[in-house]
N, C-alpha and C positions, 0 to 999 in steps of 0.2 A: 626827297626835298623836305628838309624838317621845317614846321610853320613856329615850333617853339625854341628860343634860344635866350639863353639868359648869357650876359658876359662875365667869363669867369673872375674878372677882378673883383668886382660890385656886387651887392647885394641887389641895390635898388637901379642897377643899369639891366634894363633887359629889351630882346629886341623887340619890337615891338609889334611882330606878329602874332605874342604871348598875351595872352589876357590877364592882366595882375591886380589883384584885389591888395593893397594894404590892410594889414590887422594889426598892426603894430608896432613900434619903434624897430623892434628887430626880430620882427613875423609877416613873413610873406607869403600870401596864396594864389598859386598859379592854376589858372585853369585850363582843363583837358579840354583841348578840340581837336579831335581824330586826323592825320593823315591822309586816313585810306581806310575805306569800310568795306564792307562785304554787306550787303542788303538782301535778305530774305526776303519771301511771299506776303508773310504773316507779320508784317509790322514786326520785325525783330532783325537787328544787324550787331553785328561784329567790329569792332573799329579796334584799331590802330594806333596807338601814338607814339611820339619822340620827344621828347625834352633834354635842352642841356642846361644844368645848373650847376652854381656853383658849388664847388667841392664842399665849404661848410657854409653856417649858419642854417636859419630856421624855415626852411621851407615846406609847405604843405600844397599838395594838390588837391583841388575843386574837382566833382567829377557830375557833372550832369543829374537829377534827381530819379531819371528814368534810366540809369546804369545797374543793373543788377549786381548787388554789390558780391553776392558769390562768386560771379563768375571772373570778377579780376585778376588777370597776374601783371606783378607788377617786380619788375628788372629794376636793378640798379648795376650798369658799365657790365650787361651781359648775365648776369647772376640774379637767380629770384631771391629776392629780397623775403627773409625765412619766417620775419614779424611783421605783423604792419596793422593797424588799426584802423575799419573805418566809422565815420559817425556822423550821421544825417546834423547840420546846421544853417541854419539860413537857408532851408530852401536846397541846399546840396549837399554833397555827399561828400566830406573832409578827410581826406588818404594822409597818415602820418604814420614814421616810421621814422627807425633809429639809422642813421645813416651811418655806415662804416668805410665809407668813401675819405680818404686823404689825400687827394687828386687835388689840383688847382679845380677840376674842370668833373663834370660828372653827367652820364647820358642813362636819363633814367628813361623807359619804356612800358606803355601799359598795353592788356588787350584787354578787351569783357566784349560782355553781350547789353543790349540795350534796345530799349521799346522808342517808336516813337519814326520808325525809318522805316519802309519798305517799297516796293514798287508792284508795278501790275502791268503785265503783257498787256497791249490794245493791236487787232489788228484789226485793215481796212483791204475789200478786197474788191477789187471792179472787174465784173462780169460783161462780156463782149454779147454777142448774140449767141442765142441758143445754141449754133453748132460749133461755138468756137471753144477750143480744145488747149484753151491755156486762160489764167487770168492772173491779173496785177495783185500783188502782195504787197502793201507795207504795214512794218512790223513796228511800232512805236513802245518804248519803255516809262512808264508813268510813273516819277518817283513821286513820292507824299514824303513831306519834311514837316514831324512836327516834335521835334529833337530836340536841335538847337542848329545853328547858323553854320550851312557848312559853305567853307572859302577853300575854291583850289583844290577839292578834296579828289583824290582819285576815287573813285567808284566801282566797285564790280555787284554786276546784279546774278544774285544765284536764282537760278530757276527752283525753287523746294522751302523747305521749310526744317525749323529748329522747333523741338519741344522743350520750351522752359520749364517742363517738371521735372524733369529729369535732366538738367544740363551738368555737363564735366568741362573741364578746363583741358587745354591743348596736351594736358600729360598726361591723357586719361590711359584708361587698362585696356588692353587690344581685347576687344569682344570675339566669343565665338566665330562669329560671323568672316569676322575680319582673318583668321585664322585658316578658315575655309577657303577664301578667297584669295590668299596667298599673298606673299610679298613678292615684289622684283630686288635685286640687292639695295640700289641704291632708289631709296624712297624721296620726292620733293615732301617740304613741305607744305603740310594742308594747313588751309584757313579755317577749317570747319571747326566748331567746338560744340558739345550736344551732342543730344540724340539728333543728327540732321539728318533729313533726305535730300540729297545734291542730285539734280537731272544735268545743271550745265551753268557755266558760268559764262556771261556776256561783258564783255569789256568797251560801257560807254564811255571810259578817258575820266579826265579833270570836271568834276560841275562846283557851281554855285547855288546855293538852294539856301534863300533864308527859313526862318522860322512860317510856319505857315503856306510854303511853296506846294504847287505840282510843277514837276518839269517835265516834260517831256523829248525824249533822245529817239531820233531812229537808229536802229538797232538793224535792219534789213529794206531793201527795197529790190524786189524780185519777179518777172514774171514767169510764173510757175505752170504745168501740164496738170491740167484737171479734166474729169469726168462727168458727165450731168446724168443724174440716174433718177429715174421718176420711179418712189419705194410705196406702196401702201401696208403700214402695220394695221393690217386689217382687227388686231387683238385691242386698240388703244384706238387708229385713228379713225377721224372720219373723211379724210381728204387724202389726197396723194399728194405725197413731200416730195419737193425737189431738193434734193442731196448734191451738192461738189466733192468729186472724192478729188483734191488736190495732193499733189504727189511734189514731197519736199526735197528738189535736187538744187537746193540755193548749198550755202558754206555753211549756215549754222542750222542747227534743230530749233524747231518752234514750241515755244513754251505752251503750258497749256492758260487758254484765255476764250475772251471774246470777240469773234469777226464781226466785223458790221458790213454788210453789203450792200455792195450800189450795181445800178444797170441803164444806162441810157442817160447817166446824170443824176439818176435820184434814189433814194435809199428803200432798199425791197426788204431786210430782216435783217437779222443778227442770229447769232449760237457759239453757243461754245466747241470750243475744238479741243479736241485731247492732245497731249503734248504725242510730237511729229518729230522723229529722228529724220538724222538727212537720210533720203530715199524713201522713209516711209511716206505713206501716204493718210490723210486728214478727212473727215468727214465734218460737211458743213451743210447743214440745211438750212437752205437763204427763205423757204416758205411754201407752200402749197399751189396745187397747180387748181385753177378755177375751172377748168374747161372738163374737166372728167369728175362725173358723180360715182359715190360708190357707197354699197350696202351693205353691214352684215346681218342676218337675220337666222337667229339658232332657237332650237325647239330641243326640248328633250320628253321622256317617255319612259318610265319606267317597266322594267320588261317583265314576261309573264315568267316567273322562276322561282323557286324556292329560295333562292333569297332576294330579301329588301334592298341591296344594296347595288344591283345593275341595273344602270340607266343608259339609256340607249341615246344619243346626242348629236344631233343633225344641224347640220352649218352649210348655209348659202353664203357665198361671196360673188357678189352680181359689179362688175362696173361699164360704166357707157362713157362715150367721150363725144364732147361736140366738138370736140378741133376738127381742122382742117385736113388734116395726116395722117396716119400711123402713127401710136405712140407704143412705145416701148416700155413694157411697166415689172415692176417685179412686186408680187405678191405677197406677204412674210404673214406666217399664225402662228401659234404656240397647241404643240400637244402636250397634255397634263402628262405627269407619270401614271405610271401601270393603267393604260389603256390598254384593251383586245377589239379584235372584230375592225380594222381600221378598215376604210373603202373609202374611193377616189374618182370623180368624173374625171380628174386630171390630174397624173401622177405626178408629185411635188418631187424637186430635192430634198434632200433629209441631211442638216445641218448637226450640230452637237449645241446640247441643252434644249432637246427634243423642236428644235424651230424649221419649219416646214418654208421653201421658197417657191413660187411658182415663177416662167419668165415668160411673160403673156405678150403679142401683139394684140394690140384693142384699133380695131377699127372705127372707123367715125360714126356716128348713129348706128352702130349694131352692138346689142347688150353682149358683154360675157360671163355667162356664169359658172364658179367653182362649186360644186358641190362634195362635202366631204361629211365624213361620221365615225364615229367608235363605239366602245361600249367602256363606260367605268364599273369600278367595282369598288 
């Protein structure tokens, strides 16, 4: 659906969905406002447009001041137009070019890249009581409009991001990369222009968004199978973190953002979550648990050796719990590299990037402690 059209008889008849600035007895400037965008992460989107004008006389298009004026192409009735000038005036950005249109009627086309648009994953997720093994997901999309006015605009929000130092135009040169990763015969085409990282596109429909807007679109509403795992990174924390490992079997993958958590009605934390393909599964830590204390407490000692440089390194990991039950807790430490001499009051799993996990019962007022040591060099 095109929002610009001018009628081909007239100069000065256009519809009136077109925004027309007079400059002159027989100079007309129309301004771009997008179709259809594509919105990134990073305050930077992709748009769209259509115009039909008429086949001659003086027309010029207005492009937003925040359009990046490299990144334009600009069609005239299908064909890139081979010349075309642009130059900041008043405030915008003035597209002139020599038309070789003899058409009554003429459907010129732009795309670029432009600051000023982007959106932000927000999720919200309610937790049941402790043993319950699913929770409520909604996924809301937060656009920021500070652009210009968009009407009717189709939207799509990409999960990723565009870098404007390096941006190409839709005709760019197939990279490496792209090489590697093979073509199928027949290719759609892509919206992407840039160096982007695309994770997934979300299709919130037609919005309205003036200048200065957030709007908000849900995007999902889900209840999803989660895990509650009481973690102590004994290297960093001083508390045991309750973790949701929620497990993404909705239709779409979850961007990556911020959950805010609620339980019983009222708000327990927030964290970010890493972006969650469908099936994968999410880690969110809603906050610490109060009811269990825990220590670490390390000594080291330099050993009796010809050389200055072994030190012999001892680590207590002591936790108590005043709950009521059995908790279920898993341990996490970090071994340095090139340790020898390692020993153990309790043999850990041994994970990759040397991280040690224990998976402990702690029972209620009786202490448990990990004792462990090495030797560096």
């Amino acid at each position: 659906m095109m929002k610009h059209k001018l009628l081909a008889l007239a100069l000065v008849l256009l519809i009136s969905v077109a925004l027309v600035i007079p400059a002159g007895a027989d100079d007309i400037i129309v301004v771009s406002q997008p179709d259809e965008v594509y919105v990134f992460l990073n305050n930077i989107a992709y748009a769209r447009d259509e115009i039909v004008l008429p086949g001659t006389g003086a027309i010029r298009l207005a492009l937003s001041p925040q359009v990046y004026a490299d990144t334009l192409i600009l069609r005239e009735d299908g064909v890139r137009v081979p010349e075309y000038r642009v130059a900041p005036r008043d405030g915008q950005l003035i597209v002139e070019w020599a038309s070789q249109s003899t058409a009554a009627a003429r459907t010129v086309t732009l795309e670029y890249l432009l600051s000023g648009l982007s959106w932000t994953p927000k999720y919200d997720m309610v937790i049941g009581d402790e043993a319950a093994e699913r929770v409520d997901m909604a996924f809301f999309a937060q656009l920021q409009n500070s652009a210009f006015d968009l009407e009717d605009v189709q939207v799509h929000l990409i999960a990723g991001r565009v870098d404007t130092s390096s941006v190409v135009d839709t005709m760019s040169t197939v990279t490496t990369n792209q090489i590697i990763a093979g073509y199928e015969e027949i290719q759609p085409q892509s919206a992407a222009v840039g160096a982007a990282t695309i994770q997934y596109i979300y299709e919130p429909g037609r919005i309205d968004a003036a200048i200065g807007d957030s709007v908000f679109v849900r995007l999902l509403e889900a209840t999803l199978p989660a895990r509650r795992l009481l973690v102590w990174n004994s290297a960093v924390e001083r508390q045991v973190q309750v973790i949701y490992k929620v497990r993404n079997d909705s239709t779409l993958p979850l961007a990556e953002g911020v959950v805010r958590a609620y339980q019983d009605d009222i708000f327990i934390g927030s964290d970010f979550v890493e972006v969650t393909p469908i099936g994968g599964e999410g880690s969110i830590t809603v906050g610490s648990l109060q009811d269990v204390r825990v220590s670490r407490v390390e000594s080291s000692q330099p050993l009796n050796t010809f050389s200055d440089y072994d030190i012999e390194v001892r680590i207590d990991l002591t936790l108590e719990s005043f709950a009521g039950e059995p908790l279920e807790i898993e341990v996490v430490a970090f071994l340095p590299i090139d340790v020898v001499d390692e020993t153990f009051s309790l043999e850990p799993e041994r994970e990759p990037g040397n991280l040690l996990r224990w998976r402990v019962t702690l029972e209620p007022g009786t202490p448990l402690t990990i004792n462990y040591g090495y030797t560096t060099r």
